[in-house]
C-alpha positions as CSV (number, residue, x, y, z in Angstrom):
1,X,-21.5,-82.8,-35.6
2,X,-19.6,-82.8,-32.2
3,X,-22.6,-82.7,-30.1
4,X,-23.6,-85.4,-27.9
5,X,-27.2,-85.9,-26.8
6,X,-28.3,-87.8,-23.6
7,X,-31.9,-89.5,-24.5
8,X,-34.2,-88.9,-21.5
9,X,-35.8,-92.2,-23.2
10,X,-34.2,-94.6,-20.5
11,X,-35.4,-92.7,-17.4
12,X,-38.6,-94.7,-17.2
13,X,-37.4,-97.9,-18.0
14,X,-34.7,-98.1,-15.4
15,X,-37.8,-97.4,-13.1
16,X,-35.5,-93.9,-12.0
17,X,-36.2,-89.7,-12.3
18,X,-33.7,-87.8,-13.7
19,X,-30.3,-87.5,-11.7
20,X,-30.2,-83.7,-11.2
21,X,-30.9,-80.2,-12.7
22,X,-27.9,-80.7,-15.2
23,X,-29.1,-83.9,-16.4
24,X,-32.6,-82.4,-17.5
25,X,-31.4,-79.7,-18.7
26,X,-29.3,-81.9,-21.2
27,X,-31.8,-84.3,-21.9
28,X,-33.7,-80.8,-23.3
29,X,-31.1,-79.3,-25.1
30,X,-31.4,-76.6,-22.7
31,X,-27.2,-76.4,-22.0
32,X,-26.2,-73.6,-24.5
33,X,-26.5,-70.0,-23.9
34,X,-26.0,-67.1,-26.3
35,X,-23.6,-65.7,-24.7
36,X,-20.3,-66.7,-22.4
37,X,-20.7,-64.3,-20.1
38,X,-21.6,-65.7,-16.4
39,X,-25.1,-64.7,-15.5
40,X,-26.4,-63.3,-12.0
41,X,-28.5,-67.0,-11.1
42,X,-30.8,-66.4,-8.5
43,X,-34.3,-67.6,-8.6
44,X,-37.7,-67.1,-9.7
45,X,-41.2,-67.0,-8.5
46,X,-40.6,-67.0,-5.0
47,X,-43.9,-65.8,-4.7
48,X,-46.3,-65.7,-7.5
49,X,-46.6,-61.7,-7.6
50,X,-42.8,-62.5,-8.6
51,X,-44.1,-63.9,-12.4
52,X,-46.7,-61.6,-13.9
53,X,-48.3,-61.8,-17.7
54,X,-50.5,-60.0,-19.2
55,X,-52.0,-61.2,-23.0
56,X,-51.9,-58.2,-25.2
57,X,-54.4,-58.5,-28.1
58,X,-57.7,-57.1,-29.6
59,X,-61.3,-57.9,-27.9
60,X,-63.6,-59.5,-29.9
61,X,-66.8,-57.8,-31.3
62,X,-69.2,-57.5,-28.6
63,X,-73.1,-57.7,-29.1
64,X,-75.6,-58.2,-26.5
65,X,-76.9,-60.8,-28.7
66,X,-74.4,-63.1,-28.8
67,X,-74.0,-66.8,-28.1
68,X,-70.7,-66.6,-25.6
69,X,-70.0,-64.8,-22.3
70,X,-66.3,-62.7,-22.9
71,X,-64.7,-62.7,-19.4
72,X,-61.2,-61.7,-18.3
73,X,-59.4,-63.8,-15.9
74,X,-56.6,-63.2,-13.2
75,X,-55.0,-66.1,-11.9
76,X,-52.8,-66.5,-8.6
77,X,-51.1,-69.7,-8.4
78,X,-53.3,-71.7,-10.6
79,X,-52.1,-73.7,-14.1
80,X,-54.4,-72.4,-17.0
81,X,-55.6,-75.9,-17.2
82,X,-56.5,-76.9,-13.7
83,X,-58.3,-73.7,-13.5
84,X,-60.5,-74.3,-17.0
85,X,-61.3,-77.8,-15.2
86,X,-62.3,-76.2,-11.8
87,X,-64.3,-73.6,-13.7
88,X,-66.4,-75.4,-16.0
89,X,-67.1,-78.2,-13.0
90,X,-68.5,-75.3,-11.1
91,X,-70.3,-74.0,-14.2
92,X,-71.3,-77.6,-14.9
93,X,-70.1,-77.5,-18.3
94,X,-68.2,-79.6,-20.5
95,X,-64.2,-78.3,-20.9
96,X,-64.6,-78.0,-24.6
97,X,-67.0,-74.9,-24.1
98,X,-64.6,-72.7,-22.8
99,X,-61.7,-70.8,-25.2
100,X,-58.8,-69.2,-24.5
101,X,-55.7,-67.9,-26.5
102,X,-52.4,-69.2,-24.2
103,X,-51.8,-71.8,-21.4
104,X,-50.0,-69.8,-18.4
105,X,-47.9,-71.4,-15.4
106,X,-49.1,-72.1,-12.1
107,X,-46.6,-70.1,-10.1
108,X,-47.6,-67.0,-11.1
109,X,-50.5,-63.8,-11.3
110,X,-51.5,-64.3,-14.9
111,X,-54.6,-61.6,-16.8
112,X,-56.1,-63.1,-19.9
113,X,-59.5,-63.4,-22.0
114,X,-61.4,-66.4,-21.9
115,X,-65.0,-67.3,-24.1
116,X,-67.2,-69.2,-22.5
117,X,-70.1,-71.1,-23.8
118,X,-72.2,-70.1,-20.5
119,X,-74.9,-67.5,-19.1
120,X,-73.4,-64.4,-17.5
121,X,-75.6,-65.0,-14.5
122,X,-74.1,-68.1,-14.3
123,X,-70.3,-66.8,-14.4
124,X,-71.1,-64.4,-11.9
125,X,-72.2,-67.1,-9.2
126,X,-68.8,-68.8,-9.3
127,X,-66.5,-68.1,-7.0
128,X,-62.9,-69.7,-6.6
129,X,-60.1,-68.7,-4.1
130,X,-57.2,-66.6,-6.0
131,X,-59.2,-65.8,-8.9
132,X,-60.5,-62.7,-10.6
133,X,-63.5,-63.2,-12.8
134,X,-64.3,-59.7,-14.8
135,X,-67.2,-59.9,-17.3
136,X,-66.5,-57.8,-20.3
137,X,-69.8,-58.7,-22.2
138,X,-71.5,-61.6,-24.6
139,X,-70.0,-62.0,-28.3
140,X,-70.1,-64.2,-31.2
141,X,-66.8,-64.9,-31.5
142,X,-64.4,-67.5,-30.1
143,X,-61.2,-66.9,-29.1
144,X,-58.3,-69.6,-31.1
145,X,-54.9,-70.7,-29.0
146,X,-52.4,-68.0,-30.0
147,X,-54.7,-65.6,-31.2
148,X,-53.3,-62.7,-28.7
149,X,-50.2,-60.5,-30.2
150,X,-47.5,-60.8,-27.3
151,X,-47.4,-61.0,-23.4
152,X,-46.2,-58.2,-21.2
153,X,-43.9,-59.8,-18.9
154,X,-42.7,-58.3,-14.8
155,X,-40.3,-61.1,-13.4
156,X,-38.5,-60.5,-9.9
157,X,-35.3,-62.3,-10.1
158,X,-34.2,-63.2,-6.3
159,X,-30.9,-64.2,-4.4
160,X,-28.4,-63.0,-7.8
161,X,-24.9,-64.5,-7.0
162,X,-21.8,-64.6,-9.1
163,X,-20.6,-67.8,-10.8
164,X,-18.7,-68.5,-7.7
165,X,-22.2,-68.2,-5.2
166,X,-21.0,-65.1,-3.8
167,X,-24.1,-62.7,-3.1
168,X,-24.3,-59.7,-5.9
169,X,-25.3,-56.3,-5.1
170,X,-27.8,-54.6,-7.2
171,X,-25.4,-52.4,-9.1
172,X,-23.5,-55.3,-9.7
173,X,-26.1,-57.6,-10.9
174,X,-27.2,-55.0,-13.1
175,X,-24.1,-54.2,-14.8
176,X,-24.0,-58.3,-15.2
177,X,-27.6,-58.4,-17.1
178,X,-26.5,-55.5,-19.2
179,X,-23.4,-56.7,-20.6
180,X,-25.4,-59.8,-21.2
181,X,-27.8,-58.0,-23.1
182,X,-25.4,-56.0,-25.4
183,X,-23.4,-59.3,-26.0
184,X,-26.5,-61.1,-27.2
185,X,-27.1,-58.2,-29.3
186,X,-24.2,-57.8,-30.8
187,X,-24.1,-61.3,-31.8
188,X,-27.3,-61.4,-32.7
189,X,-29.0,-58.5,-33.4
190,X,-31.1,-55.8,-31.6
191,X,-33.8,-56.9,-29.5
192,X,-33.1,-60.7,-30.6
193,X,-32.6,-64.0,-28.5
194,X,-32.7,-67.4,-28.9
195,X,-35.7,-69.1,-29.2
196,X,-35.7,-72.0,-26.8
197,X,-38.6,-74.0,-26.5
198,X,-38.9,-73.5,-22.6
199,X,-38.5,-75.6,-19.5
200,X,-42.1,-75.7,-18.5
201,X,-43.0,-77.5,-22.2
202,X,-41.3,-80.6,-20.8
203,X,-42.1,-80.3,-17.1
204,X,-39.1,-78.3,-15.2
205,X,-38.5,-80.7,-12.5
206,X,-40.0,-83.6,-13.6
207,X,-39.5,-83.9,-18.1
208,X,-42.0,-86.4,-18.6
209,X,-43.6,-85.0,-21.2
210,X,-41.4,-86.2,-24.4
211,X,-40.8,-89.2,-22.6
212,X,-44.8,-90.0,-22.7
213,X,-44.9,-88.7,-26.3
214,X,-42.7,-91.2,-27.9
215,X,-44.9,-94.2,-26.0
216,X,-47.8,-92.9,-27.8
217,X,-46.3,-92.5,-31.0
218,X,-45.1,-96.1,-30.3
219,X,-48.8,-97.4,-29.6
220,X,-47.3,-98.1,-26.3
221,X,-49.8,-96.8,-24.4
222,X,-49.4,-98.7,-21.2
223,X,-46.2,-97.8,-21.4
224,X,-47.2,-94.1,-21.6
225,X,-49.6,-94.3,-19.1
226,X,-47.3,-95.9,-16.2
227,X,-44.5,-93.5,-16.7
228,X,-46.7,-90.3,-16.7
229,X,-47.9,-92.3,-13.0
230,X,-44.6,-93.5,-12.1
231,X,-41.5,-91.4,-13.4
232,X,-40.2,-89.5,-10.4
233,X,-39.1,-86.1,-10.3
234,X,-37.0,-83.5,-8.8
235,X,-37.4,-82.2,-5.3
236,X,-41.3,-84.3,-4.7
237,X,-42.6,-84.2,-1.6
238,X,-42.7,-87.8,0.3
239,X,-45.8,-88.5,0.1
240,X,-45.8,-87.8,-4.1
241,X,-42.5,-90.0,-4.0
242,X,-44.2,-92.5,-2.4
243,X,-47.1,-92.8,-4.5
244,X,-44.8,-93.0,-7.5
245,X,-42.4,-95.6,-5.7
246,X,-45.5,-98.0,-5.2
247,X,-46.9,-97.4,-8.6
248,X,-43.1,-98.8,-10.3
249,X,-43.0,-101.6,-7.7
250,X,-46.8,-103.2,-7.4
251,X,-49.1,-101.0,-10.2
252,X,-51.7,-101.7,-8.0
253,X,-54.3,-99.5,-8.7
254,X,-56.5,-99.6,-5.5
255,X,-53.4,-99.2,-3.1
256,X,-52.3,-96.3,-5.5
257,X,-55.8,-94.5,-5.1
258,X,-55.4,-94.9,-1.6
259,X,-52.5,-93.1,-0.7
260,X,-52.3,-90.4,-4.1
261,X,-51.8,-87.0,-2.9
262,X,-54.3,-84.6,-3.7
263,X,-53.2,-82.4,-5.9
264,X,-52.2,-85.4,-8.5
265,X,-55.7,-84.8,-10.4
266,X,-54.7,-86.0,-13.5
267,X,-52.8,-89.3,-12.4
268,X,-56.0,-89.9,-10.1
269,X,-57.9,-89.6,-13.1
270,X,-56.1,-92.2,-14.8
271,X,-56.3,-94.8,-11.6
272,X,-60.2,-94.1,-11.5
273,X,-60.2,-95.4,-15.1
274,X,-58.1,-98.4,-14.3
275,X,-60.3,-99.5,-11.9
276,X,-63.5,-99.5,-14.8
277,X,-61.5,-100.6,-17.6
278,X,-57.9,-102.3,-16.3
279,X,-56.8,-103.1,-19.3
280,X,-58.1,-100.1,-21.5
281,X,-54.9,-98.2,-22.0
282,X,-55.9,-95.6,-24.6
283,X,-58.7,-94.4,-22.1
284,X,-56.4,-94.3,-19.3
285,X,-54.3,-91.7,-21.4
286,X,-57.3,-90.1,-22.4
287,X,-58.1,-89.4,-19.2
288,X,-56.1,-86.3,-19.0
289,X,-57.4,-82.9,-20.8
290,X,-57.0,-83.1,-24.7
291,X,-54.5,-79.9,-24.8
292,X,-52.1,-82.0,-22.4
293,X,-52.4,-85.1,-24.4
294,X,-51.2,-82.9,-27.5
295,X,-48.4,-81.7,-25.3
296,X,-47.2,-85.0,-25.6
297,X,-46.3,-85.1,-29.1
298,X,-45.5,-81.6,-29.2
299,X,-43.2,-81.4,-26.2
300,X,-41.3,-84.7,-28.2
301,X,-41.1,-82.2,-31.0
302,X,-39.8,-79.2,-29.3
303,X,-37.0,-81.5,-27.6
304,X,-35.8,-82.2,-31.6
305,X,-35.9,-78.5,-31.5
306,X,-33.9,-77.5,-29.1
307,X,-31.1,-79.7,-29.9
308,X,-30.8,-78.3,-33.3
309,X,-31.0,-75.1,-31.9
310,X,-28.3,-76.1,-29.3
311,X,-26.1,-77.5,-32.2
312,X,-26.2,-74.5,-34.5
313,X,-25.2,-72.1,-31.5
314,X,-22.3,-74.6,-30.6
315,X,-20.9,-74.7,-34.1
316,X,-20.9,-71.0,-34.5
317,X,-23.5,-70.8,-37.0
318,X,-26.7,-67.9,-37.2
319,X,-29.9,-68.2,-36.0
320,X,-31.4,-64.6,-36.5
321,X,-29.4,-65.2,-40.7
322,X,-30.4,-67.8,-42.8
323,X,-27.6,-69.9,-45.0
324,X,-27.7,-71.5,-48.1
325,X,-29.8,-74.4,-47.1
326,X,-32.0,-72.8,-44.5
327,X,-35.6,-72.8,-44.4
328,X,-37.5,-69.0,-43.8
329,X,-40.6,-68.4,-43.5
330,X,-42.9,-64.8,-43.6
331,X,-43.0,-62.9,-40.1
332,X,-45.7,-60.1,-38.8
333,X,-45.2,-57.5,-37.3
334,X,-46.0,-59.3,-34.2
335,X,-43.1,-62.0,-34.5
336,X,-45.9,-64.4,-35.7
337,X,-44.5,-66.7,-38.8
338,X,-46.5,-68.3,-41.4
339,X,-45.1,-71.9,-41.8
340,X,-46.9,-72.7,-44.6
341,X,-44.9,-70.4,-46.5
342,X,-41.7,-71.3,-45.9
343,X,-39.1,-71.3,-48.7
344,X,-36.2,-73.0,-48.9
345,X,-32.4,-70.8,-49.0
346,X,-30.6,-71.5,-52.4
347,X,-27.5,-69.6,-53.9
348,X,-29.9,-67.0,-55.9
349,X,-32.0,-66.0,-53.4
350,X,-29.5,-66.0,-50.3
351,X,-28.9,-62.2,-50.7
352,X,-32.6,-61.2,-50.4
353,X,-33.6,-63.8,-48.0
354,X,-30.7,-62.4,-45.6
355,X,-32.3,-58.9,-46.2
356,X,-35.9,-59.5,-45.3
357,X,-34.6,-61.5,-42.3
358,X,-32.9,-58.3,-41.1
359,X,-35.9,-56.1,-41.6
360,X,-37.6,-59.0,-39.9
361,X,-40.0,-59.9,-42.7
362,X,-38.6,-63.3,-42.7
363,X,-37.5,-65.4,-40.4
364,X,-34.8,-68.5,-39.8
365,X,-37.0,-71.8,-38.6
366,X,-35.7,-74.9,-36.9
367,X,-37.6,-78.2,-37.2
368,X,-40.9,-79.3,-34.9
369,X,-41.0,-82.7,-37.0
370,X,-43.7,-84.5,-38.0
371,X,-46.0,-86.2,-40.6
372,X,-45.0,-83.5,-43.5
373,X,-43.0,-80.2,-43.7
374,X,-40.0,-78.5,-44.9
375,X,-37.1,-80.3,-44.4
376,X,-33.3,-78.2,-44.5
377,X,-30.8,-78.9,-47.0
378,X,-27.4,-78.2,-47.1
379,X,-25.7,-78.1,-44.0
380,X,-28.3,-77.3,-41.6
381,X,-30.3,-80.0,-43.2
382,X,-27.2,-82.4,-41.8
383,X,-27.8,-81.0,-38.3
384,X,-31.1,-81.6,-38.4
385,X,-30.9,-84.8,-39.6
386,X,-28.4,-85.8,-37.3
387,X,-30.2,-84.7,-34.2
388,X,-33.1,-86.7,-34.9
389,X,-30.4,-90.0,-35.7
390,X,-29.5,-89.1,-31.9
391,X,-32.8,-88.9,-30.6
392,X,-34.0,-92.1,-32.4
393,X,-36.5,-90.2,-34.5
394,X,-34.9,-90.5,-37.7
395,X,-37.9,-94.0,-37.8
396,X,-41.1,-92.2,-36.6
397,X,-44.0,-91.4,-38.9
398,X,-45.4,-89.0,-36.0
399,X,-49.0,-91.0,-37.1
400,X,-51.1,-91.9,-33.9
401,X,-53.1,-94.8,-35.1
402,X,-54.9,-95.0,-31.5
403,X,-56.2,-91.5,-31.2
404,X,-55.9,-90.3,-34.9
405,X,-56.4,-87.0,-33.4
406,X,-53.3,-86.4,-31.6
407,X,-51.2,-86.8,-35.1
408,X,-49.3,-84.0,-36.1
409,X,-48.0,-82.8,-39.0
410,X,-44.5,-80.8,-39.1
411,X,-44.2,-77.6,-39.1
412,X,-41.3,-75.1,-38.5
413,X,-40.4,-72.7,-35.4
414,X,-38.4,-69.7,-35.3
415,X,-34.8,-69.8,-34.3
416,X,-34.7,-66.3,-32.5
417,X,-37.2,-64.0,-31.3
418,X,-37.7,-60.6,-30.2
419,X,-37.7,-58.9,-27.1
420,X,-39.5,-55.4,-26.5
421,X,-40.3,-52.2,-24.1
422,X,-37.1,-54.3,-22.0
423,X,-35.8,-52.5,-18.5
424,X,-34.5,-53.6,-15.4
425,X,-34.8,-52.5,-11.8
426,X,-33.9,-52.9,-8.3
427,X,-37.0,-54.8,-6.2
428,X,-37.1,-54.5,-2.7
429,X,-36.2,-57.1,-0.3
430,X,-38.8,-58.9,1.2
431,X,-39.5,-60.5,4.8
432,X,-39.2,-64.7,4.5
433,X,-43.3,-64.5,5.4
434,X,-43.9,-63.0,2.4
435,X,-42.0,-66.0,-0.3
436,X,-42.8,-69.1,-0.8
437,X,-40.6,-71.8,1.9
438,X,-38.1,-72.4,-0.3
439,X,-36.6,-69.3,0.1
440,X,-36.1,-69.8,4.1
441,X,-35.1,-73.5,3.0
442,X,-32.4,-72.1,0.9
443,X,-30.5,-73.4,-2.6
444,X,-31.6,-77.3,-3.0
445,X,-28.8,-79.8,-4.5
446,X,-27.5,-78.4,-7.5
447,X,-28.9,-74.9,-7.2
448,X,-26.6,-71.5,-7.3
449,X,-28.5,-68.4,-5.4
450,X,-28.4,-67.1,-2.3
451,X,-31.0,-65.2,0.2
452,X,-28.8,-62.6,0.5
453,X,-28.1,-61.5,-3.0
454,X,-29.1,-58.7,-5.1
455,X,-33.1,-59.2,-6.4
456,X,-34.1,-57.1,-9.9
457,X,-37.6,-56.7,-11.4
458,X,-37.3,-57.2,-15.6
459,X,-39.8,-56.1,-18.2
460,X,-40.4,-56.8,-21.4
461,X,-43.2,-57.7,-24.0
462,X,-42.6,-61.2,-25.9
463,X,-44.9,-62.6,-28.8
464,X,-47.3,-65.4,-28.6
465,X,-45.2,-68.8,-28.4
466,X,-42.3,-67.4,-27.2
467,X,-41.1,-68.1,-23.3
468,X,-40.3,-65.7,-20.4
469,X,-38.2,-68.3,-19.0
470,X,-35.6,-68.7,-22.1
471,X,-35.2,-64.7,-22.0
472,X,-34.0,-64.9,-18.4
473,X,-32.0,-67.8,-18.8
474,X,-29.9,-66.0,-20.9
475,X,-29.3,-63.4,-17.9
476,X,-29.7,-65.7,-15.0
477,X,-27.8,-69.0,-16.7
478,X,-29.4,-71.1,-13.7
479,X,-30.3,-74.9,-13.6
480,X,-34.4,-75.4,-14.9
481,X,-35.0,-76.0,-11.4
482,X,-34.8,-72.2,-10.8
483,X,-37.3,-71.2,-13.3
């Protein structure tokens, strides 16, 4: 194998953030596309109206006897999770009585159903700025994370450029996506792309996440702990590079508290605990809601991922048809696979695995390593195993002793996905009032748009798991940073 993989390991240690939009997107494995075609660049969610989803799924049973309040919630601007917090303080209720099917970005309008364990008359008192709170009725039923069939996606792409940062017409930038899309097509199959684990997994400007995840695996949980405080990021605001600065330098926690910008909830979380328990680690870390602690290990997972997937497209090899070696697993109708029934690709089933992969009944999966699962042979198996030789995981057991919980076993992801109900349109030009400041700031260090390209409005419909963001890389071929 050829590749080369920078660890994002070292960032912490060196007490340093990453050193640009390249070097994260590296670190990631996010610096293939499926194509060679240049993109159109520009940038997203310039305004949160920009980034729209919409969960697509059936309503559970209603009765007017049952235990749970169903609600549907639109978001502007809010992270699923810092919303579910602000909601159930209001409601005065403990996190783990509210469900929902998917974790949505901040920047954006989102629309999805939420169970909560809570009166209606107490749902309808709450009221929080930039949020939509429809009561559909009471039911029984809970709803599980990834239980919805796909999300129906409207992304305005802004400031489209050429590779050279000229400004793109619409017609221009069109044609561009287009070819795109029949190129990925052809090489891939109808409706199919790859099927990156996205930017926002790791944290766009800021890829802490995997970098976290190995401390814990470690048992390093101070460790963990002081680089989720301390590891700077792209583009921070002073006061948030302060803050970070003084944490690497002193970890004082008192001085820390004192000047910690507000919106750092989670790492004033962990400096509140500090001060109780200074030398108690583990409930430091555990300050932070149990989805995000997962999202350690996970986002540790999908880096392994992503390489693999980076390596197979760089070596020519198929990810929509298996090889001899391969692991498949059964697909819905949905794009939903069932891990757990994943067969290995041998000579005497090769021919019929390659068959039910093209009538999508199977599907090609990449590794999300862990304490078990199916392991390639063959030549992927190689590529596989070297990736995690690069990444230093080849050692892990993926067992959490500390917080048993947060142990994972393996399991396998797609390699491509599917793309539906797709168009593209021009979208009008909009007063510098109406974005977000960035747009009247213009391109930061290492960005490629310009105010006065070309903006187009995309559609499509993606299943559960699957991120907007790794679809419009493939047109837009910008740095994370735009995303």
């Amino acid at each position: 194998m050829h590749r080369r993989i920078s660890l994002p390991f070292h960032y912490d240690r060196s007490g340093e953030g990453v050193s640009g939009p390249d070097g994260i997107d590296s670190s990631i494995g996010l610096d293939r596309f499926a194509t060679p075609l240049p993109g159109i660049f520009g940038v997203l969610k310039m305004r949160a109206e920009d980034f729209r989803v919409e969960e697509v799924g059936k309503i559970p049973a209603l009765d007017p006897k049952g235990r749970f309040t169903l609600i549907k919630v639109t978001l502007r601007d809010w992270e699923t999770n810092r919303f579910v917090r602000r909601f159930t303080s209001a409601l005065k209720i403990n996190r783990n009585r509210i469900w929902f099917s998917g974790t949505k970005d901040k920047k954006a309008v989102t629309t999805q159903l939420m169970v909560v364990d809570a009166p209606v008359s107490k749902i309808e008192e709450v009221e929080i700025s930039d949020v939509d709170i429809d009561i559909i009725g009471r039911t029984h039923q809970k709803v599980a994370m990834g239980a919805h069939s796909a999300n129906r996606f409207t992304i305005v792409v802004r400031g489209c450029v050429d590779e050279n940062g000229v400004p793109l017409d619409a017609r221009d930038a069109m044609a561009k996506s287009l070819a795109i899309r029949e190129m990925m097509e052809e090489s891939l199959g109808t409706g199919i792309f790859p099927n990156w684990v996205g930017p926002q997994r790791f944290g766009s400007l800021r890829p802490v996440t995997p970098i976290v995840g190995r401390f814990v695996l470690d048992d390093d949980f101070q460790s963990a702990v002081s680089t989720y405080l301390g590891m700077e990021g792209l583009f921070e605001d002073s006061e948030t590079q302060e803050f970070r600065k003084t944490w690497r330098e002193t970890a004082d926690v008192e001085n820390c508290l004192e000047i910690i910008p507000k919106h750092l909830g989670y790492e004033r979380s962990m400096l509140e605990s500090y001060l109780e328990s200074p030398e108690n680690h583990v409930k430091a870390f555990s300050t932070m809601p149990r989805n995000l602690q997962l999202m350690m290990i996970h986002s540790l997972q999908s880096m392994a991922f992503n390489h693999v997937l980076a390596t197979r497209l760089e070596l020519g090899l198929p990810l929509a048809e298996p090889m001899v070696g391969d692991v498949v697993a059964p697909m819905s109708s949905e794009g939903k696979i069932d891990a757990g029934k994943s067969a290995l690709v041998d000579e005497t089933n090769l021919e019929r695995c390659i068959r039910n992969c093209r009538f999508r009944r199977l599907s090609v999966t990449g590794p999300l390593p862990g304490v078990s699962g199916n392991i390639a042979s063959g030549k992927p198996g190689d590529i596989e195993s070297e990736v995690f030789r690069e990444l230093e995981l080849e050692k892990i057991d993926w067992n959490v002793h500390s917080i048993p919980r947060l142990t994972t076993n393996g399991t396998r992801r797609p390699y491509a996905s599917i793309f539906e109900e797709f168009s593209i349109v021009d979208a009008p030009l909009l007063d510098e009032e109406s974005l977000d400041s960035r747009w009247s700031d213009g391109p930061r260090e290492g960005e490629i748009w310009h105010p006065e390209g070309a903006c187009l409005k995309f559609r499509f419909t993606l299943p559960p798991g699957t991120y907007a963001t790794v679809l419009m890389r493939e047109f837009m071929k910008s740095p994370s940073s735009q995303y």
